[in-house]
N, C-alpha and C positions, 0 to 999 in steps of 0.2 A: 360630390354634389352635382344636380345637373348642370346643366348647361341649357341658356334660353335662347331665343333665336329676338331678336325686334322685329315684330311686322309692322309696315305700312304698304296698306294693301287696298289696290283701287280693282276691283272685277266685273266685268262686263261681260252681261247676261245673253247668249243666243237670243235671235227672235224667235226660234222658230220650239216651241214646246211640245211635247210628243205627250207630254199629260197635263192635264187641266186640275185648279185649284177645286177642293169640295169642303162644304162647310160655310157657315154663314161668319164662320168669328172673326174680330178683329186680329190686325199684326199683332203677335207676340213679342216683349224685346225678348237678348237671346238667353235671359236667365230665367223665362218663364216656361213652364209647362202648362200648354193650352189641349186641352180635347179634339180631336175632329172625330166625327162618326158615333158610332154606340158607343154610350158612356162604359167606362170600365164598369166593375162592383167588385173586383179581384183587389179588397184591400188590405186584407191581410197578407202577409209575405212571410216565407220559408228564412229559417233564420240561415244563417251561414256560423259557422263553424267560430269558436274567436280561437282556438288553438288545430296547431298539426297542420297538415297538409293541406291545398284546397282543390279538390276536385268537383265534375257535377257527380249527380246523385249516385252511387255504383250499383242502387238496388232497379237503375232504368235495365229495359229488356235488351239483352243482347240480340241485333234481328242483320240479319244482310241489307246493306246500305246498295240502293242505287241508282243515286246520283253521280253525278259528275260535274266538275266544276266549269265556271265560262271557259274557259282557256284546256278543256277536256281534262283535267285532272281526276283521278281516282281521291274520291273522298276519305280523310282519316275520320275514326269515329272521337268524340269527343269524351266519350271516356276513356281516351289515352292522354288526356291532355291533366299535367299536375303542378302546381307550385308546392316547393316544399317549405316547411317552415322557416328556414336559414333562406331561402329565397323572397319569401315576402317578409322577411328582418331586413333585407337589404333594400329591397326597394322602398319600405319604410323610410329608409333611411335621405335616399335619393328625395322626397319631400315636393312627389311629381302631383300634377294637376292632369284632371281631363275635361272633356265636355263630350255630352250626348247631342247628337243632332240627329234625329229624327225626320221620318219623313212626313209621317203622322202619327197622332196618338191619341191616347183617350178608350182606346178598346184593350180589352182583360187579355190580348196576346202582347199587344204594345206594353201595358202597363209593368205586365208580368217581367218583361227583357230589362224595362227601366230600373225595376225594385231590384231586382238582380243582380244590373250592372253596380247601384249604388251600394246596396250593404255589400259585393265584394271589394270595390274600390276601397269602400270605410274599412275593411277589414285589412287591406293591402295598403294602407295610409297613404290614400292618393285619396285628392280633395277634386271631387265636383265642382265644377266653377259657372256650368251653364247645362241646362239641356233645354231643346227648343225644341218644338213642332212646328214642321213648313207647311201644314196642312194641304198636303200634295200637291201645292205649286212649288214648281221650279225654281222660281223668280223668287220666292219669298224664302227657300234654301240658300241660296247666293246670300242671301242678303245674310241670313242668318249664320253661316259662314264665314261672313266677311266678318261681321259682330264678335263673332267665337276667338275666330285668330286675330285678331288687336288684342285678347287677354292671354295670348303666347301659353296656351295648355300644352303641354309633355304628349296628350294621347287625346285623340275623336274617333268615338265610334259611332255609327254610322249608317244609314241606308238612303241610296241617292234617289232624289224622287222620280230621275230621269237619267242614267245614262250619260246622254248626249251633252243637254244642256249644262249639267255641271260639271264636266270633266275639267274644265281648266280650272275649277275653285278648286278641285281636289286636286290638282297638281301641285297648284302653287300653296299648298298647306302641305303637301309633301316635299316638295323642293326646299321647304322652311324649316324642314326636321321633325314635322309632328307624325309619331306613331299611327298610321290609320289603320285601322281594324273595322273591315266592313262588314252589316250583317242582311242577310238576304242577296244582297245584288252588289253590285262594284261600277264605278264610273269606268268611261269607253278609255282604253291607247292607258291606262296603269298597267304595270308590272308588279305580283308578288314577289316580296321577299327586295324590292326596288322603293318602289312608290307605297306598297302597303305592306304589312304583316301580314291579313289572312281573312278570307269571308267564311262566318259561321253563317249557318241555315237548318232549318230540318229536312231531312230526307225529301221533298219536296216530289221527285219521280215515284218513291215510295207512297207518300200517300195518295199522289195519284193513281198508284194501281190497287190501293185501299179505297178508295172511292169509289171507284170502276167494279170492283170486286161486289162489294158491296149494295151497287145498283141490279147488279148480274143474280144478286140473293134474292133481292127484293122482289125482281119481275120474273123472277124465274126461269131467266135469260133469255123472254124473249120482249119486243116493245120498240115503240121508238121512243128515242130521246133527244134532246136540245143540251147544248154546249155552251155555258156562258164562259169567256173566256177574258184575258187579260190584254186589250189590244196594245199592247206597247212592247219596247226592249225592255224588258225588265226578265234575265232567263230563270230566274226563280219560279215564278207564276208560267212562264211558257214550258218546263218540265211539268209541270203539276199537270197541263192541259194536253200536251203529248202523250204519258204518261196513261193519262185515260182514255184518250184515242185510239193507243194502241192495243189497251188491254181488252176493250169492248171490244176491236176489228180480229183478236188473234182469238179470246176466249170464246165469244159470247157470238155466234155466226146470225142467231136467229135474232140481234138485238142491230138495228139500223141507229146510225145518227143522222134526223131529218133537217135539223137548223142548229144553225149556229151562229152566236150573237157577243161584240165586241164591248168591252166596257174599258173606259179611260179614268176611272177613277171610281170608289167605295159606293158611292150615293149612285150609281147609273144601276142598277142591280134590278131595280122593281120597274124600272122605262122597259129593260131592254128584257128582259122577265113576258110582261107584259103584251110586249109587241109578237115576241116568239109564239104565247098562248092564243094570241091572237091569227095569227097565220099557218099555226100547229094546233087545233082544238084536241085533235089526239091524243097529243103527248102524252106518255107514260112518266116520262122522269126528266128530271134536264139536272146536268152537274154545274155548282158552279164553285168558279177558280179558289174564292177564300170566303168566308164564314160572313162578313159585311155584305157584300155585296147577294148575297146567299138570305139575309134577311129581306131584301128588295124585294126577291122572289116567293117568298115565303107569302107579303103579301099580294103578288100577284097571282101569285093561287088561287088564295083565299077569293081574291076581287072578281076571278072569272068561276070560280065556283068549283074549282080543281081539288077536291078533298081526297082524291085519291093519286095525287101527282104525288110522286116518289121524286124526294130532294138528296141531292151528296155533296158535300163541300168538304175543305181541307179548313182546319185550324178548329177549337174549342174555344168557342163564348157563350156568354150567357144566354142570351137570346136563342141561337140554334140551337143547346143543351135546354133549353125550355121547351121547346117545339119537340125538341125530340123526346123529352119524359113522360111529355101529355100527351103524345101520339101524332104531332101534329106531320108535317109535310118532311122533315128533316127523317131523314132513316138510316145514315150512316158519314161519318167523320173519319177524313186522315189526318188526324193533330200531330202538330209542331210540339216542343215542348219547350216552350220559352223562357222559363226560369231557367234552367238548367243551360239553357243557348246565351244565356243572358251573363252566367257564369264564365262560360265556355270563351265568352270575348271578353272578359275583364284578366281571365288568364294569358288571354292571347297577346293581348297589352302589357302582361307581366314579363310575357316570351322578349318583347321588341325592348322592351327597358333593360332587360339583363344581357341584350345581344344572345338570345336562344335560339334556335333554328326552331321555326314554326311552319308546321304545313299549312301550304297557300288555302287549301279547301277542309272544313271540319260541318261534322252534320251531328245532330242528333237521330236515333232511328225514327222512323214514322211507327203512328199508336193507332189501330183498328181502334174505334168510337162507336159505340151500338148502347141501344137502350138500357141493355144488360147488365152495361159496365160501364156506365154515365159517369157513376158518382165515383167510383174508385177510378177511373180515367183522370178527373178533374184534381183527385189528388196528384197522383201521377205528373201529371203536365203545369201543374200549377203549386204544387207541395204544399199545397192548404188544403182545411174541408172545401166541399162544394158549398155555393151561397146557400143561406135558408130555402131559396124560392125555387132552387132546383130539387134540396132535401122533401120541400112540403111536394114537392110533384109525386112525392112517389109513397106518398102517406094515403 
């Protein structure tokens, strides 16, 4: 059986935060699941298997991964990663708890990772005990943290909202024995294989040169462009942004980047959209880092009259997959595929519980997203049909 740790646990917060809270809602306690940003619609969920083995999906595209992890690691792919059925009877047995803690939530890739992680947990009879969204404050993660570890879970998975300012809350829920499995990003001064078991992500460098690619189809390679980008440590979103930098400067000779504009959080998307169109009437295209803040943009377009601005973003929601059916400003996506990433850290948490050696860095490949292949993409990345209202787009 396991073995629990007692926390009493007092944590104190940096002042100084590298990202800002977005969203109007109130504190969550830590057993609630609250929204921030575009609401999901991804309510259906991919079953998970109840016998055999559990892996993600095997029928994803085998594609050359490449990323690398914070600490320069070579990416393993996550369909090497398996529990077998005498390994989820045993941990069964073990009778372990986890909690999700989130950085934010509410959007159809967040939603996707949460359904995931829970029916594989249920299937691996580990009990849920809390998942929370920090709504991308820092300060309100600490807290929620602090909340999580008083109910002594076995395993948290995880994406920190900042780096810096959490690192000592993840230490000290490391130093106390709980399994962390981070996804996307990792607190600063941790050790894999020490202080965590392993960060899942999607190819993240990959779909940035699917997005870059993609803009290069669009304009024909030639144009100027705007960069919105991810202003913070966070190296997930800073490969996605390199990534396209580089591919537009090596591929695309005749295609210049004229501006480029920081954002600190989801909701800054259409300020800093706006400001760019404003200073760049030109622009042919501007990429931006992930799918929310990409909707900002969308109506910044619209607002300056831009019906012919070529948009590219990483990640599938409903919103960009709307724009992009109906033709609107969206013309090309490098998706994540978060169900399946979703999986990918509930086994990883299987890996930390049976003492398995797990590779510190695992990805899913990145998914070319074009009009073409909208709706069979959406299954793909999300293992369900696509919503009605992206189906009716193309009636």
């Amino acid at each position: 059986m396991k073995k629990k740790t007692s926390l009493f646990l007092t944590l104190a917060l940096s002042s100084s935060l590298l990202l800002v809270a977005c969203g109007n809602q109130e504190a969550s306690n830590a057993d609630a699941t609250e929204g921030a940003g575009t609401e999901s619609t991804t309510e259906e969920t991919r079953e998970v298997a109840t016998a055999g083995p559990i892996t993600i999906n095997p029928n994803i595209p085998d594609k050359e991964i490449l990323d690398k992890g914070p600490h320069g690691e070579d990416a393993a792919s996550a369909k090497e990663l398996e529990l077998t059925e005498a390994e989820v009877e045993e941990i069964k047995a073990g009778e372990y708890t986890a909690a999700i803690v989130m950085h934010y939530a509410g959007t159809d890739y967040m939603t996707a990772q949460v359904q995931a992680l829970e029916a594989t947990f249920e299937r691996m009879g580990i009990e849920v005990i809390a998942v929370t969204d920090a709504q991308f404050s820092a300060e309100k993660q600490v807290t929620d943290l602090e909340s999580v570890l008083a109910r002594n879970p076995d395993v948290i998975v995880t994406v920190p909202v900042d780096p810096v300012s959490t690192a000592s809350a993840y230490k000290r829920a490391a130093d106390a024995g709980v399994k962390l499995v981070f996804m996307d990003g990792v607190a600063n001064d941790l050790v894999p294989g020490e202080d965590y078991v392993s960060i899942v992500s999607g190819d993240n460098a990959g779909n940035g040169v699917v997005a870059a690619e993609l803009m290069g189809e669009q304009l024909g390679g030639e144009g100027k462009i705007g960069v919105i980008y991810h202003d913070a440590d966070f190296f997930v979103t800073a490969q996605r942004t390199a990534a396209f930098e580089e591919t537009i400067a090596e591929k695309y000779p005749n295609m210049e980047i004229v501006a480029r504009g920081g954002i600190t959080g989801p909701n800054d998307g259409e300020e800093v959209a706006a400001a760019m169109l404003t200073r760049n009437p030109d622009l042919d295209g501007i990429f931006v880092v992930w799918d929310v803040p990409a909707e900002g943009a969308i109506s910044a377009a619209k607002n300056a009259g831009k019906s012919d601005l070529v948009i590219t973003t990483t990640d599938l929601g409903t919103r960009v997959g709307l724009e992009m059916a109906t033709g609107g400003p969206i013309k090309g996506i490098g998706a994540q595929l978060p169900y399946d990433q979703g999986i990918a850290e509930a086994i990883l948490a299987g890996y930390a519980l049976l003492d398995k050696e797990a590779p510190p860095y695992v990805t899913t490949p990145a998914l070319e997203v074009t009009q073409d292949n909208l709706l069979d993409s959406w299954k793909l990345v999300y293992g369900v049909d696509a919503p009605d209202v992206l189906q009716d787009a193309f009636e």
